[in-house]
C-alpha positions, 0 to 999 in steps of 0.5 A: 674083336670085331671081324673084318667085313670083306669088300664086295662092289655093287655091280658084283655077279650081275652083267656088268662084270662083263662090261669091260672085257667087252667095251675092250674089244669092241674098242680094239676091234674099232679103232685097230689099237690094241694096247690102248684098248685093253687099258681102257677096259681095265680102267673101266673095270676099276672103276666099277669095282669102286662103284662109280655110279654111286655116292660111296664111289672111292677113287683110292679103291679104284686106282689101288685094285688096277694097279695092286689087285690088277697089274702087280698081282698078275705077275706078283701074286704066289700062285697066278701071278708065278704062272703068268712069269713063268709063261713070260719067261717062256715065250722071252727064250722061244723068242731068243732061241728063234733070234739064234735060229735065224743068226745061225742060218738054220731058218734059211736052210730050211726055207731052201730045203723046204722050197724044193720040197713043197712047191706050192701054197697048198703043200706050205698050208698043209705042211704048217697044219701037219707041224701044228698037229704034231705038236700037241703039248701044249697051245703056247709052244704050238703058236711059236715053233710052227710061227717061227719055222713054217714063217720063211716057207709061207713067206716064199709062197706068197701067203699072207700073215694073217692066214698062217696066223689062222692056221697057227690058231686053228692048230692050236687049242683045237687040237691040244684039247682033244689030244690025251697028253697035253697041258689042257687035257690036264686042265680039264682033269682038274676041275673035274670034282668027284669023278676020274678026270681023265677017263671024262676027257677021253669020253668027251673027245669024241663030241668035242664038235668044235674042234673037230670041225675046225681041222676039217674046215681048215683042211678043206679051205686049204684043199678047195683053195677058199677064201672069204671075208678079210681074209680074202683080201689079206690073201690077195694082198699076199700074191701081190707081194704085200703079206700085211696088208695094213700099214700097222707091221709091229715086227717088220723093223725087228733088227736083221741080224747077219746070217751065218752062211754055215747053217744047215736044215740041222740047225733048226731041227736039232733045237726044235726036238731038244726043245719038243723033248726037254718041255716035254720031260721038263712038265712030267717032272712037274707032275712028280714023273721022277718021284715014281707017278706014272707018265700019265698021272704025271702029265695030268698033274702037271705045272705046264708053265713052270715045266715049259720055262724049265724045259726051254731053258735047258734046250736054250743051253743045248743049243747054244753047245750045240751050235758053239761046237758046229761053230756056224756061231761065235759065243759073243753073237750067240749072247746079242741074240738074248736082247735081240730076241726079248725085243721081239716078243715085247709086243706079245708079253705087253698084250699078254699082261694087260689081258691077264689084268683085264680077267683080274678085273672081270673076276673081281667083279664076280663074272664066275657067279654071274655066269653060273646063275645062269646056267643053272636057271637053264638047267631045268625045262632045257635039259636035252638043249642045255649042251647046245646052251652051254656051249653058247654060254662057253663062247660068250664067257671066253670071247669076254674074259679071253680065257678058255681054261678060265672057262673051264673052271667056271663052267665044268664044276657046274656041268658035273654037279647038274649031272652027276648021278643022273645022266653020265652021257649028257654030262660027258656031252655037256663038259665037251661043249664047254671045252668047244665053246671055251676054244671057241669064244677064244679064238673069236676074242682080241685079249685071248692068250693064245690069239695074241700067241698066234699072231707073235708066232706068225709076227703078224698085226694082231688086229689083223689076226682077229678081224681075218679070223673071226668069219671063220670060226663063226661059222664052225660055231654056227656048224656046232651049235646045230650038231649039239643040239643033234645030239641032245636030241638024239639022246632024248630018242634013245640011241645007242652011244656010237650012234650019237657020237657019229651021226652028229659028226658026220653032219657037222662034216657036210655042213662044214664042207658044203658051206665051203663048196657054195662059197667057192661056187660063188666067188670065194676061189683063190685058186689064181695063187697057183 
């Protein structure tokens, strides 16, 4: 019986595996037209896994890996494919239950409240970071409750939507990846092979640069009244009255629904708690909480997305009880919000599916083992830089695949095995650089999820959202990549633990705040927003 010989592409695990992510966001950066250019990438990527430049090219093998290896395996697949529904599912009924936030005016009641509350554009920038770092669970449902609630407030005081896009973001990933309890700590617990998952994520916070340096940036452009790059324009823009600034606004046609005149701030807190704790009770079930695990083994073991579609579904039903007994909605108008919040989330799942189908392609092509050679051929004479090397090796992977857990699984298993047994420290280092590195490059690129779940929060132009973001967080990099290089050095000099751990820090922090002060002294100021 003759054995089935699986199909491997040429180009397999060299460069080119990273050709079509690239060529993708090189096109959507260029043309503004993101759709169009995700496609293109996938295309591309089926085309090398038929071997296009040779003479055994197959068009079949091509058309065939798109759509049944690419498009219908993502949704489709037992494993990838249920996580990816299940993500869907998530983000339709947060879409549904902001439609009934709004019918039922509990957004406008708290855009009342709030406007005599917080009375300027510095307190409506903090409030949404506050709101961010509070919900720490996890990045998808972070991007959309603080996009859906914060949204009227920011739009009263004239900030753009490309700027709470970035708060959104910045509060995101940066913050559920040093929080203990959320979906990525679980991640990263995961592919940690051989060793106490969670204890290795707790000691890494600490060096976790990036992230770090990402609050403090952001606090500080907040608090200096700081603007550079596009995001200067946008914001400029904003103070005139025009919170877009291009002509491409993908959720301004969005059906305006009557607003109830009932509604109160109750009506938008009320399902914003039921939904913190319903997701929340709804991943450690997941994990096997109500099977008698413990609450953190629980979440470590968790299925976020699965835990997430349940935990919204059951906050969808109590808030519509809730809501029919307030009577600030009838029970037929509450049923219009179902199509009417679907609609407006079609721009983000379409995004979502065609980056999720444009990984499919890059794995297929054997990015994972490309990658790991190289880290691996930088591990020997580069010992005290490799967690500065990694963490450039991070951002590059994750800009390319748009994907930080992604990275996650190709490069921790690598850190550990060149590390484990030799140097504890220098491993935590390094596995905390490629947790910065992989939020990082995912802030930076245009297929990323949580990006494209940034830009839906803010319902802004996602383009928009990249092009205004991407100064920044290229700057927090710059930042870390010299406090990594610190520390490797520091721990070639023998210092104690604290002293490697803050002394870094610290000098990422006045890096970080100094850059901010030359910009502001230079004419980076927007402090006519006040």
């Amino acid at each position: 019986m003759s054995e089935v010989v699986e199909y491997v592409p040429q180009m397999y695990a060299t460069f080119w595996a990273l050709v079509p992510p690239l060529v993708a966001i090189i096109l959507a950066l260029i043309t503004k037209e993101v759709y169009t250019s995700l496609f293109v990438g996938i295309v591309i990527g089926g085309l090398f896994y038929g071997d296009i430049f040779s003479s055994t090219f197959s068009f079949e093998t091509s058309v065939t890996h798109i759509f049944q290896d690419g498009l219908v395996k993502v949704l489709a697949d037992s494993e990838d494919g249920a996580y990816n529904v299940g993500i869907l599912i998530f983000l339709v009924i947060l879409g549904i239950m902001v439609c009934l936030m709004n019918k039922t005016g509990g957004s406008a009641a708290f855009g009342e409240w709030s406007s005599k509350h917080i009375k300027s554009r510095v307190g409506t920038q903090l409030a949404s970071v506050a709101l961010g770092v509070l919900i720490f669970i996890d990045d998808y449902f972070n991007c959309l409750t603080v996009g859906s609630v914060m949204r009227p407030v920011a739009d009263k005081h004239k900030i753009s939507r490309a700027k709470l896009s970035y708060i959104i973001d910045a509060t995101a990933a940066p913050v559920c990846i040093i929080a203990p309890i959320s979906s990525w700590a679980a991640a990263v617990a995961g592919f940690v092979e051989d060793e106490d998952g969670f204890s290795v994520f707790i000691n890494a916070i600490p060096y976790n640069y990036y992230a770090l340096l990402t609050l403090v940036f952001m606090i500080a452009l907040i608090l200096l009244k700081v603007d550079f790059g596009p995001m200067k324009l946008h914001e400029k823009n904003a103070l005139k009255g025009d919170l877009f600034t291009t002509p491409d606004r993908p959720y301004a046609n969005v059906k305006e629904e009557a607003v109830s005149t009932k509604g109160k701030v109750i009506d938008l807190v009320f399902p914003i708690v039921v939904l913190i704790i319903s997701c929340v009770i709804g991943m450690i079930y997941t994990g096997g909480f109500f099977a008698g695990k413990g609450f953190i083994s629980a979440f470590s073991d968790c299925d976020a997305s699965v835990g997430l579609m349940l935990g919204s579904f059951f906050a969808l039903v109590i808030t519509v009880i809730f809501y029919l007994i307030r009577r600030v909605i009838k029970f037929n108008e509450a049923c219009s919000c179902i199509p009417e919040g679907f609609k407006a989330m079609v721009p983000a799942i379409l995004i979502l599916i065609f980056a999720w189908t444009l990984k499919a392609m890059t794995d297929s092509l054997g990015a994972r083992e490309y990658v790991a050679a190289l880290v691996d051929g930088a591990s020997g004479g580069l010992f005290v830089l490799l967690p500065a090397i990694i963490f450039i090796i991070a951002v590059g992977l994750a800009f390319a695949t748009g994907t930080s857990w992604g990275t996650f699984g190709i490069l921790i298993p690598i850190v550990v095995s060149v590390f484990a047994g030799t140097n504890h420290t220098m491993m935590i280092m390094s596995i905390s650089a490629c947790m910065a590195g992989a939020v990082c490059g995912d802030h930076c690129s245009p297929i990323s999820d949580t990006t494209i779940m940034a830009s839906a929060g803010a319902q802004s132009n996602h383009i928009n959202h990249v092009s205004t973001q991407l100064p920044y967080a290229l700057v927090v990099a710059g930042i870390s990549f010299v406090t990594y290089i610190l520390a490797g050095l520091l721990q070639l000099a023998g210092v104690s633990t604290v002293v490697g751990i803050i002394v870094p820090l610290v000098v990422g922090i006045a890096l970080t705040i100094g850059f901010l002060v030359v910009v502001k002294c230079t004419g980076g100021s927007t402090e006519e927003a006040e």
